[in-house]
C-alpha positions as CSV (number, residue, x, y, z in Angstrom):
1,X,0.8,22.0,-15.5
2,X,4.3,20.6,-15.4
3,X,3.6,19.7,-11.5
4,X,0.1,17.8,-12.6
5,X,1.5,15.9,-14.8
6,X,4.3,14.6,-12.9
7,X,2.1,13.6,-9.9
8,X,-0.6,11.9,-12.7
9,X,2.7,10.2,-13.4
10,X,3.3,9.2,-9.6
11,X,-0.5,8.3,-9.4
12,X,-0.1,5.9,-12.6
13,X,2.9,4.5,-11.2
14,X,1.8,4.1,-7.6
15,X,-1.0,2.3,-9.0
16,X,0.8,0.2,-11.2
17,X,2.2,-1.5,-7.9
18,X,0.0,-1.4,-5.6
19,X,-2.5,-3.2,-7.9
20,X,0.0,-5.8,-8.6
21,X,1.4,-6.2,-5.5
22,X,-1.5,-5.1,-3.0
23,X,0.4,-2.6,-1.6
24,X,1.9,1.2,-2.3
25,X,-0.5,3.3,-4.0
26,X,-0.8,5.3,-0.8
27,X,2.7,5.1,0.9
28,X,4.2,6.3,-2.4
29,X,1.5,8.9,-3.0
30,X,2.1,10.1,0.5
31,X,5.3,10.3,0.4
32,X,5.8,12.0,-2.8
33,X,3.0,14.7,-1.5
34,X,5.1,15.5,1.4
35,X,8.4,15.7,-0.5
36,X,6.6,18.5,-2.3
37,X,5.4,20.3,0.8
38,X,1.9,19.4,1.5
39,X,1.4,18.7,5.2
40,X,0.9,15.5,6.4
41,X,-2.6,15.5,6.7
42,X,-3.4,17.3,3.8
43,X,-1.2,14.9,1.5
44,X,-3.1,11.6,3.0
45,X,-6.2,13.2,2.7
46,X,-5.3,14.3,-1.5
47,X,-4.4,10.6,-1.9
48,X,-7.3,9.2,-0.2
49,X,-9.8,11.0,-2.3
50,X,-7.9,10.2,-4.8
51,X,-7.8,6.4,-3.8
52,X,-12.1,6.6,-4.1
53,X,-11.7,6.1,-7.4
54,X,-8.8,4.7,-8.0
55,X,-9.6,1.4,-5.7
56,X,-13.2,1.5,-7.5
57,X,-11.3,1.1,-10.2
58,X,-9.1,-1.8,-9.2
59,X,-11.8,-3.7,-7.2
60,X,-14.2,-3.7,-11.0
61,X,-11.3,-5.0,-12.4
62,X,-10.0,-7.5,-10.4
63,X,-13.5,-8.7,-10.0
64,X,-13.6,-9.3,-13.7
65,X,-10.7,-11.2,-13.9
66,X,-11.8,-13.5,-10.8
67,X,-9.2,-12.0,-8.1
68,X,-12.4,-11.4,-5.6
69,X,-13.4,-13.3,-2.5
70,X,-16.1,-10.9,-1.1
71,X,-16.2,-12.7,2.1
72,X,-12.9,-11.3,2.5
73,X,-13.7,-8.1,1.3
74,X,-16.5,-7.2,3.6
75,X,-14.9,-8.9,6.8
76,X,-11.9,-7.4,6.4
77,X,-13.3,-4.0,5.0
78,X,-15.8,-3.0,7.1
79,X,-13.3,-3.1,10.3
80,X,-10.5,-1.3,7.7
81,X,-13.3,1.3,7.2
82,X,-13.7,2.4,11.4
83,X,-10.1,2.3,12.0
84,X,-9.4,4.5,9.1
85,X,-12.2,7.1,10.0
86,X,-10.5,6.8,13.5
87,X,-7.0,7.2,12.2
88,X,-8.0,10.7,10.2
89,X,-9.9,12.3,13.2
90,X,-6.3,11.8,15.2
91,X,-4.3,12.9,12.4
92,X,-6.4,16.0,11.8
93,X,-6.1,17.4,15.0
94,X,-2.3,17.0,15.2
95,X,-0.1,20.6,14.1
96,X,2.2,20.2,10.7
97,X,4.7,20.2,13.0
98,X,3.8,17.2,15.1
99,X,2.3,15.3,12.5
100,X,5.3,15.8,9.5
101,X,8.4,13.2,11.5
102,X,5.6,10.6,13.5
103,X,4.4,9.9,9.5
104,X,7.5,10.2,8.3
105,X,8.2,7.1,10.8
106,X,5.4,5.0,10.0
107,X,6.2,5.5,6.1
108,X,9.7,4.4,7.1
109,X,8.8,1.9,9.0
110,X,6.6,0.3,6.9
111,X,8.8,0.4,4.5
112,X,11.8,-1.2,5.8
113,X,9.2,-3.7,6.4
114,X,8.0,-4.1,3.1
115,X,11.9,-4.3,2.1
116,X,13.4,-7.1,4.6
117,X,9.2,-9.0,4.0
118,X,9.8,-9.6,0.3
119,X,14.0,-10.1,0.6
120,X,14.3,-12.1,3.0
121,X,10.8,-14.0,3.6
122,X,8.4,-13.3,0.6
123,X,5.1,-14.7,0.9
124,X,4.8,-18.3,0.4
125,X,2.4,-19.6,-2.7
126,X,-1.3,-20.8,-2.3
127,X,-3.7,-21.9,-4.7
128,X,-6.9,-21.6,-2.6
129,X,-9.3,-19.1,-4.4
130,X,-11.5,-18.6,-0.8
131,X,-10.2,-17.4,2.1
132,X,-10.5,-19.4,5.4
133,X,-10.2,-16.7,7.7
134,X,-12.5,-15.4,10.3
135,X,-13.5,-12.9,12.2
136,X,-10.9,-13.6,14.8
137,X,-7.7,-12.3,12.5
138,X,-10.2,-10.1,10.0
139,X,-11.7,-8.0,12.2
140,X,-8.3,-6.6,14.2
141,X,-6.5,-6.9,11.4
142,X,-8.9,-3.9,9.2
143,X,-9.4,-2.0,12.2
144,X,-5.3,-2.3,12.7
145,X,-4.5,-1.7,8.5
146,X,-7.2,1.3,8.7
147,X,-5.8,3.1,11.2
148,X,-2.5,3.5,10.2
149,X,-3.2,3.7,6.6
150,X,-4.9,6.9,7.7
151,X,-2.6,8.5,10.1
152,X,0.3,7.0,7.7
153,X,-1.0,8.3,4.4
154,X,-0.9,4.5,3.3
155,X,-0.2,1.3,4.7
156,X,-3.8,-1.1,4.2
157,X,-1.7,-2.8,1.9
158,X,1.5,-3.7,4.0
159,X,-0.1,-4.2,7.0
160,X,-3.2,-6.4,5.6
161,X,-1.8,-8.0,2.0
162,X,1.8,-9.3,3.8
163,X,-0.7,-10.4,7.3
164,X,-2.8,-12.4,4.9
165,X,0.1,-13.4,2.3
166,X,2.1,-14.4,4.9
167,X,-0.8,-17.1,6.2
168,X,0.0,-18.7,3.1
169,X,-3.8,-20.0,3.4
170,X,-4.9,-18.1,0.5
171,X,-4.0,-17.7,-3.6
172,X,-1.9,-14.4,-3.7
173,X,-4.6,-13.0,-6.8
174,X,-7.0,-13.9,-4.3
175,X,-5.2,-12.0,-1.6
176,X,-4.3,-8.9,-3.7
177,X,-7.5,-8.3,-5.6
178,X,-9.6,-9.1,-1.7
179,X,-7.2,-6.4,-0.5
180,X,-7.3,-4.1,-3.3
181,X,-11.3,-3.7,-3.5
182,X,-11.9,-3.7,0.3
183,X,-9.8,-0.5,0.2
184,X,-12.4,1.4,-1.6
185,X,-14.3,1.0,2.1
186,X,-10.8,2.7,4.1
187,X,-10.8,5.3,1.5
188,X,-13.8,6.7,1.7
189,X,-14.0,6.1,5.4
190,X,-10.8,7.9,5.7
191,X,-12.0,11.0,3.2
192,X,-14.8,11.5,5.0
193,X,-12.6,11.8,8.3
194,X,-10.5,14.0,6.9
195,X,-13.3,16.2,5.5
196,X,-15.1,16.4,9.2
197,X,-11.8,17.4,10.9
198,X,-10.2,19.7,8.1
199,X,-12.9,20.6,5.7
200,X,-12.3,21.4,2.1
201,X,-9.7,24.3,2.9
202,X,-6.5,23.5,1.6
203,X,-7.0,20.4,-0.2
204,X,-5.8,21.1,-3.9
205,X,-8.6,19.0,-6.3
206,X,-5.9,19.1,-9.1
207,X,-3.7,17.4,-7.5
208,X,-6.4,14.6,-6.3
209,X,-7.3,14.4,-9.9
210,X,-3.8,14.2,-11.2
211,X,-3.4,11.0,-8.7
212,X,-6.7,9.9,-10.2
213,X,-6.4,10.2,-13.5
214,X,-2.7,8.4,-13.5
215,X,-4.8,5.8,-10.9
216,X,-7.2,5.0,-13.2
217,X,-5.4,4.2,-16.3
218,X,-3.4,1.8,-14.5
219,X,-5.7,0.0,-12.1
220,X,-6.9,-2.2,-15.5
221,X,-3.0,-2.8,-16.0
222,X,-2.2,-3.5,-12.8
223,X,-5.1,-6.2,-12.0
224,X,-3.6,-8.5,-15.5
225,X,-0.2,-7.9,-14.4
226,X,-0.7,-9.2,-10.6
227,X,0.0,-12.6,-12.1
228,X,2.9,-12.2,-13.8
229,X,5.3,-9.8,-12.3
230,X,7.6,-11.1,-9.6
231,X,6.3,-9.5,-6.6
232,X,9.3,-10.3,-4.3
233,X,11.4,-8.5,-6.7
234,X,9.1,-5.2,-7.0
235,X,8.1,-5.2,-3.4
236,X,12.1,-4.7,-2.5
237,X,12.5,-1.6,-4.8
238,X,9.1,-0.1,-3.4
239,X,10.4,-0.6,0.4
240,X,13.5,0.9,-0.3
241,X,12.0,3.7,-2.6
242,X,9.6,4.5,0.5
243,X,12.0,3.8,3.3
244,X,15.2,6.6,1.2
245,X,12.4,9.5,0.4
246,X,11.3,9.6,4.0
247,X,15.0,9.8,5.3
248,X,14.9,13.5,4.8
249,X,11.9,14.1,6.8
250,X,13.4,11.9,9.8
251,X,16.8,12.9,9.6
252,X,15.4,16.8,10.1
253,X,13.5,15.5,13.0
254,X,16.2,14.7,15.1
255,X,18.5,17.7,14.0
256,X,20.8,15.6,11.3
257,X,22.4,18.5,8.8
258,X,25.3,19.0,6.0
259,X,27.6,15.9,5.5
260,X,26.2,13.5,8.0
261,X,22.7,13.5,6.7
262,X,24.4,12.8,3.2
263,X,26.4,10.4,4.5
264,X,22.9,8.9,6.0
265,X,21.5,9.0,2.4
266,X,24.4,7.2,1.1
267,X,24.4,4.2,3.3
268,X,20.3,4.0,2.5
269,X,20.9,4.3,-1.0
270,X,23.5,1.7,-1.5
271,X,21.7,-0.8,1.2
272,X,18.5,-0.5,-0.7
273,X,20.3,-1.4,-4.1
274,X,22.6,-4.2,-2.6
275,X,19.2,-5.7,-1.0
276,X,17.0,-5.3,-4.8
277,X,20.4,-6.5,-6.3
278,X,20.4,-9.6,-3.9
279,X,17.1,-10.2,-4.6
280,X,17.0,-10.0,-8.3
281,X,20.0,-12.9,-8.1
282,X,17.6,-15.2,-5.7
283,X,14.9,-14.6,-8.1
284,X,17.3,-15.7,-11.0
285,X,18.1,-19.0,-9.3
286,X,14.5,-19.7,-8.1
287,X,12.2,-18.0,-10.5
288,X,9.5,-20.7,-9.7
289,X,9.0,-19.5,-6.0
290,X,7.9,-16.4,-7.2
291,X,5.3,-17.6,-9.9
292,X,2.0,-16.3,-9.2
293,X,-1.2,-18.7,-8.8
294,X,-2.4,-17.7,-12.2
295,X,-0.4,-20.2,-14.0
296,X,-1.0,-23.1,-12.0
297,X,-3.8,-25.1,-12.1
298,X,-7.1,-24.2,-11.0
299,X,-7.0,-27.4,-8.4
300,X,-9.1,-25.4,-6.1
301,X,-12.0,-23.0,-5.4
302,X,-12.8,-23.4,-1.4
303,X,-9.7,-26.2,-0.2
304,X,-10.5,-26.2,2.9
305,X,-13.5,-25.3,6.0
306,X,-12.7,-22.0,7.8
307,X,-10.9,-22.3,10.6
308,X,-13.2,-19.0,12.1
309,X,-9.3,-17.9,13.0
């Protein structure tokens, strides 16, 4: 019971960011699964069941409080949906073995790319509620964000939130709550490749509810909050929360043991903090650069003719 409870606790606070920032419900989720001892394919598929409510849940609210451009959604979805199914065939057919370090390594990767994105470049501010995108960046960019959210146990959100964010074409509510809802599409796509190659066996529906349940009673939270937390400062504690929890994993890979790999921990640690602590002190100066669309003006709705790029 104690274990349920703490991962409900993991799901709500997963939740809590990726529905304000677009990103991390699943590389946190993941992560924590593995740290636990679930294999690899086993904790992504957990989380994306998990996620079929949970993004259900995020997508109704961020509908209601206007954060939706369903063009968006179903251009970018629909793509996110066959690389995902894609992405759980591969990684149900690799051993524990195999499959434990190469996620480990995309969950690192991703991120110290989530960390160095949102301290050193965060996404720049747009007020255009519809996005001008086409089919030319949507479509390779879901089949792209699907695939390795699969094999990675997360990673829709860093891959297509920070791609679309980075544009700087499109209102960040717009871009978060687009991204949020077209997940439900990757998550069940992805749950239904995982069922195919592994089956039922093994997968522990207590823990999927746990994530859900803590999922669910943030996703509401999460949606009002996604204009008024300061994004750059939260997506530099999640990157280096993600990046110094998958250090273990890694560091066993390639045969790191006793004081070096606490050295290794060390250094992460206190580079992680330095960067949030940096960043915390930028925000301080500039607190404007960070404000979400919300507060500004509604000066548009459309802004501009898609570009079809």
């Amino acid at each position: 019971m104690k274990k349920l409870i703490l991962l409900a606790l993991v799901g709500l606070a997963a939740q809590l960011v990726d529905g304000a920032l677009g990103m991390g419900y699943g590389v946190t989720s993941t992560t924590m699964l593995v740290l636990v001892g679930l294999s690899p394919a086993l904790a992504s598929a957990s989380v994306h069941l998990a996620e079929i409510g949970t993004t259900l849940a995020s997508g109704a609210s961020h509908w209601k409080l206007g954060n939706t451009d369903w063009r968006l959604v179903l251009r970018l979805g629909v793509p996110g949906a066959i690389g995902a199914f894609a992405g759980a065939t591969v990684l149900s057919r690799l051993s524990t073995e195999a499959a434990e370090p190469i996620m480990a390594a995309i969950l690192g990767v991703l991120g110290i790319y989530i960390l160095i994105r949102f301290a050193f470049r965060p996404p720049r501010v747009a007020t255009i509620r519809t996005s001008p995108h086409g089919h030319k960046l949507l479509v390779p960019l879901g089949l792209v964000g699907g695939f390795v959210d699969a094999t990675g146990g997360g990673g829709w959100g860093p891959v297509s939130t920070t791609t679309l964010l980075g544009a700087g074409r499109t209102a960040p509510r717009t871009v978060v709550g687009s991204v949020d809802t077209s997940e439900f599409l990757v998550s069940v796509a992805a749950s239904l490749g995982f069922l195919f190659g592994l089956g039922t066996a093994g997968i522990d529906f207590g823990i999927v509810g746990a994530l859900l349940v803590g999922g669910l009673i943030a996703a509401p939270i999460a949606a009002w909050l996604v204009s008024r937390l300061p994004a750059r400062v939260l997506g530099v504690a999640v990157g280096g929360l993600i990046l110094l929890t998958n250090s273990r994993t890694l560091f066993k890979a390639v045969g790191v043991e006793g004081a070096p790999r606490t050295v290794g921990y060390v250094v992460i640690a206190v580079a992680a903090a330095a960067i949030v602590a940096w960043t915390v002190v930028q925000y301080r100066r500039r607190p404007t650069e960070d404000v979400p669309d919300a507060v500004e003006p509604e000066l548009a709705t459309t802004g501009a003719e898609p570009d079809r790029n």
